[in-house]
N, C-alpha and C positions, 0 to 999 in steps of 0.2 A: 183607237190607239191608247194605248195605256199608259200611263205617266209612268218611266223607270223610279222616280221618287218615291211613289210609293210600293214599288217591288222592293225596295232596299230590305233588307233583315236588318233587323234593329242590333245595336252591338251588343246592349244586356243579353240579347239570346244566344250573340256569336261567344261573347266572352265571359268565360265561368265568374265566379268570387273571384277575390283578391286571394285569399286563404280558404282550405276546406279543414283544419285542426290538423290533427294528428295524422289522418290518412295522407296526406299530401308529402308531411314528414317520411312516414313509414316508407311507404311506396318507393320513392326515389331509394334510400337507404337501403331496403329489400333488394331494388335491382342493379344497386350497383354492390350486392355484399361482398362477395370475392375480392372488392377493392378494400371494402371494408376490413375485411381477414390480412388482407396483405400487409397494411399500412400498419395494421393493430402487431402482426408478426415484426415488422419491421421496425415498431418502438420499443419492441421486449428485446428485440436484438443490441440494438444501441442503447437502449440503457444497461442492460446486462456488463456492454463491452465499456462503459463510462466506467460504469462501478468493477469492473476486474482490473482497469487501467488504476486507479486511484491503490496510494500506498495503502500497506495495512495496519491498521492502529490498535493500543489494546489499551482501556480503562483501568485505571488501581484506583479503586474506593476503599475511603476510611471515613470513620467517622465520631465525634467524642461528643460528652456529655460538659455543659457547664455549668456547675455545681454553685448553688446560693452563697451567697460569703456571709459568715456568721460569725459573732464577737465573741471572747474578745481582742479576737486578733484584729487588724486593724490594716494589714499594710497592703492588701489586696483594694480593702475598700477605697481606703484612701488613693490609689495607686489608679483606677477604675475614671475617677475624674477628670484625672490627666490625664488617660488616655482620649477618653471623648474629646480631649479640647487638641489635642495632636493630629489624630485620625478625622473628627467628625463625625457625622451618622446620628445614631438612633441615643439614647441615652443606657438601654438596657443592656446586661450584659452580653447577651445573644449578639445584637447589634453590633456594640463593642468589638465581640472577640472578630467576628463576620469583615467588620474595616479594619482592623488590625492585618487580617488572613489576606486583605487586597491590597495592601497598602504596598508602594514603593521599597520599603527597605526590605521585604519579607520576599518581594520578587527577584530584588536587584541579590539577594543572600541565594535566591534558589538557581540560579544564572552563574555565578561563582562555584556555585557547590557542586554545580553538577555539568560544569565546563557547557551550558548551552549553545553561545554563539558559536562557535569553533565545531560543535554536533550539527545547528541547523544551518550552518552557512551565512551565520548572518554580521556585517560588520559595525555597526551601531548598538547600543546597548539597548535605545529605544525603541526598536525596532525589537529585538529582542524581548521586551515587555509586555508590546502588543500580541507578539506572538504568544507568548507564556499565560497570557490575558485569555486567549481565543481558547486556547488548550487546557486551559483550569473551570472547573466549574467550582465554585462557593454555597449553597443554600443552607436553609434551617428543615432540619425535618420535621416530621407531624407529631412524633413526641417532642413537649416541652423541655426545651434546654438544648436540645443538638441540633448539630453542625456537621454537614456532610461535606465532604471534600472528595471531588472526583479530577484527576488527572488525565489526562490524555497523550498516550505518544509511541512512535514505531518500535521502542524498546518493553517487552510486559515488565521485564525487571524494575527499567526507570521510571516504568510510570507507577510501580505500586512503593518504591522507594522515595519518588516526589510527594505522592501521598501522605505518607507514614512524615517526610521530611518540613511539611506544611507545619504538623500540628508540632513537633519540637521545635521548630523554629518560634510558632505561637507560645510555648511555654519557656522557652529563653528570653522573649520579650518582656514579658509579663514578671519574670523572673527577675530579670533586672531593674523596670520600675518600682517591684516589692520591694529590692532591698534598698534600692535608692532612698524612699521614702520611709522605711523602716530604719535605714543609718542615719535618715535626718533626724529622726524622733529621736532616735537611743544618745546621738551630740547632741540635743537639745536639752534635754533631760540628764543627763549626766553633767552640763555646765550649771544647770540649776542645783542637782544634788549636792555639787563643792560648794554654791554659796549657802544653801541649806545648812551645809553641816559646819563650814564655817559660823555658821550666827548658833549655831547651836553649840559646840563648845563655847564661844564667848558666853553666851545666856547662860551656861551651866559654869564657867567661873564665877560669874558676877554672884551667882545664888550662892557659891560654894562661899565666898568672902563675905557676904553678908551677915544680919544679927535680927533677931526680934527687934516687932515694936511693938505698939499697942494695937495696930491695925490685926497684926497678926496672932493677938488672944482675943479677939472675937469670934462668935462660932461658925465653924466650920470657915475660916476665909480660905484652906488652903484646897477645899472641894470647887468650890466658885471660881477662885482663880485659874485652876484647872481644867474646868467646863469652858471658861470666857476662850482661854486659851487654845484647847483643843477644835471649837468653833472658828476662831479666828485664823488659826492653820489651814482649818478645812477650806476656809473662804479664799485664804492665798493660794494652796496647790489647788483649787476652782480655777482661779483666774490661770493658773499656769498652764495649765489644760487647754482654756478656753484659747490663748495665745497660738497650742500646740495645733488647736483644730482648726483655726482658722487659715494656717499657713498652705493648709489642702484642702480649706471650705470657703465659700464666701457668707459673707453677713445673713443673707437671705436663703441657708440652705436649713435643713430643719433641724443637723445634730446644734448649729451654732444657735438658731430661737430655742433650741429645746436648753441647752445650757445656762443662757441670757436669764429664760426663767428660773431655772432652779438655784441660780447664783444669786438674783436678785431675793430669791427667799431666805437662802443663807444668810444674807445683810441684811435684812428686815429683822431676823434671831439675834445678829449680832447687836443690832443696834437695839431692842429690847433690854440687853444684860448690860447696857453702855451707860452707867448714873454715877454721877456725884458720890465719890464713896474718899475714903481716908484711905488710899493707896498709891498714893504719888510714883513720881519718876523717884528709885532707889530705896521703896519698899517692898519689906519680902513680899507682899502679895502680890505688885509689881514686876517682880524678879521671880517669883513663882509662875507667876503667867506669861511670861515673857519666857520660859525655859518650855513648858509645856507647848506655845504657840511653836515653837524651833523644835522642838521633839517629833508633834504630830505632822511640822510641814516636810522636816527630812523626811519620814516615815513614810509619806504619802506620796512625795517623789521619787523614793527609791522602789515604791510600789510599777510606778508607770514606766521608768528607767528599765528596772527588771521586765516588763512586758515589753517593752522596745526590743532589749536585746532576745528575748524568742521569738519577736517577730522576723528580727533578724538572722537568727540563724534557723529557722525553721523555712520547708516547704512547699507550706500550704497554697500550692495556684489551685485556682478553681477549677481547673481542664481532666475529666476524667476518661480517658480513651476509651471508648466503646466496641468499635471492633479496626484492628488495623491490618492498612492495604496487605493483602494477599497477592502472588504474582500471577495475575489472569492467564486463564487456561485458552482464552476462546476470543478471537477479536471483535474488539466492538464497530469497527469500522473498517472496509464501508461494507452496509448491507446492504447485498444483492437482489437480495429479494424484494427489498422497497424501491430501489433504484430500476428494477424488474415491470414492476408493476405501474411506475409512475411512467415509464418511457411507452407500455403497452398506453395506457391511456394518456397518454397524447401524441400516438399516433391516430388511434381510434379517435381524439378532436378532430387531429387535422383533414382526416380522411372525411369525417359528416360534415366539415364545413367546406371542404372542396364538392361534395356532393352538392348539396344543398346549394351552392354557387351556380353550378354547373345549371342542374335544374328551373335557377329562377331565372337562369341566364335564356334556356330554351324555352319558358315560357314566354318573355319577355316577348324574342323573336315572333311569337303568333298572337300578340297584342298588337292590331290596328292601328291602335292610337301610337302603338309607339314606333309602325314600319311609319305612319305621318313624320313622325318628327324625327326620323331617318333619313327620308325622302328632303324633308327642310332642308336636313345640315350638309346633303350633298348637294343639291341646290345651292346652297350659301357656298360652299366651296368651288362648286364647277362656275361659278361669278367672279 
């Protein structure tokens, strides 16, 4: 009689691999493809009908150039500072004009302008923002110096007018911190002009009243006098400068070291020509260099006075428009055909992993080991 033990078929022979690659995949997929076809039809369907339900939107791109700022105009540069310390960001001007273009007041002006909340139904202004936020794109392009502005919305008209409305709004900003800081200069500089020219009439009566002395038949004193003078001017409309730049520099930026130096060389000249000589307080040589130092510092302040006021009335912003919004012919959104293609392929997911479920699910079923531990759990339940 023979031992049933050893008749058993071993289970390595009953039961294949765990995995056979790629055939195992293939196979099941192969025979159920018609499901596969359906489900794949079935996501081009509904993504098609996502993307025809969705509004239709139309893009206005514009885009402008921002132009280096060059001397000696000054109210841009200066003006550039304080915007970084307002807005934030980057230092450069890219950067700059870029937070400027996202900032609050630029959005809360384009909301007004073009009656938004009351267009999208919206009763909060913040809410309003976010929107305007989701709807605007900001970048730098790949040429240096621009700034691309793309708008987004169900009007083609509005959105190539928000466009076009971006970048004037950016050049009214910028507009107004130029002359701000340009009208500071030109009152700064004209208050110093009146004391200037004040001490300058006075220094030109006192010389007019005077007389000879000895000091003044020495040779040449009235050349020296004039040199000391004209130096000494230069060193006061220096410092006046130095005052003007620092009210839109701090100590540590480099026009104010670069000034620090070359003022301190100017006193180092002055103080060369500065000796023990026979020209007191109330001699002509005195009174000669004391007319000339009031000659050259008027002279030198109404030099910077007069550049104040063109910077003032001139309109030099660095923003040079490149190409502006045109009203879009063609809607940018939604596209159908990506909305097409993505809903195709994931129906064709869901359909291989319902496959491939199915499959491991019916292999399972003719796993021994696992009708055992089938056999257990309804055992354990029928208890």
């Amino acid at each position: 009689e023979s031992n049933p033990e050893s008749q058993r078929v071993p289970e390595a022979e009953i039961w294949p691999p765990a995995s056979v690659g790629w055939l195992e995949v293939g196979l099941p997929l192969w025979h159920r493809r018609w499901w596969l076809l359906l489900w794949s039809g079935l996501g081009l369907a509904v993504g098609t009908a996502l993307a025809l339900i969705q509004p239709v939107r139309f893009t206005g791109h514009a885009s402008f150039l921002v132009q280096p700022v060059h001397r000696p105009s000054q109210a841009v540069a200066n003006a550039l500072p304080s915007l970084a310390g307002l807005v934030g960001g980057g230092t450069s001007p890219v950067d700059l004009n870029v937070a400027v273009l996202r900032s609050e007041t630029i959005a809360d002006r384009m909301i007004d302008r073009f009656d938004l909340q009351r267009i999208w139904d919206i009763p909060l202004r913040q809410q309003a923002r976010v929107v305007l936020a989701r709807r605007v794109e900001i970048g730098i392009g790949r040429r240096e110096g621009m700034i691309q502005v793309d708008v987004e919305d169900e009007s083609p008209q509005r959105a190539a007018a928000m466009a076009n409305e971006y970048i004037e709004e950016l050049r009214t900003i910028l507009r107004s911190f130029t002359l701000d800081e340009a009208r500071q200069r030109r009152a700064f500089y004209e208050a110093q002009l009146g004391r200037a020219r004040a001490a300058l009439t006075q220094a030109q009566q006192k010389l007019q009243t005077s007389g000879f002395d000895k000091a003044a038949l020495r040779s040449e004193p009235r050349a020296v006098a004039e040199s000391y003078g004209r130096l000494e001017a230069a060193v006061a409309a220096y410092e006046i400068r130095l005052v003007a730049t620092r009210r839109v520099r701090t100590d540590a930026s480099v026009e104010v070291q670069q000034q620090l130096a070359e003022l301190a060389v100017m006193r180092a000249q002055l103080a060369k020509m500065e000796a023990p000589r026979d020209d007191g307080p109330g001699s002509f040589v005195a009174l000669v260099r004391e007319f000339r130092y009031a000659e050259t510092l008027a002279e030198s302040i109404a030099r910077q006075a007069e550049a104040a006021r063109v910077d003032e009335a001139s309109d030099a912003i660095p923003v040079q428009i490149l190409d502006r919004a045109q009203v879009p012919q063609f809607p940018s959104s939604p596209r159908v055909l990506r909305w097409a293609l993505l809903g195709l392929l994931l129906g064709a997911i869901i359909c291989c992993v319902w496959v491939m479920l199915r499959h491991r699910m019916a292999l399972a079923l003719l796993d021994p080991r696992y009708q055992q531990r089938l056999d257990l759990v309804r055992s354990v339940r029928a208890k």
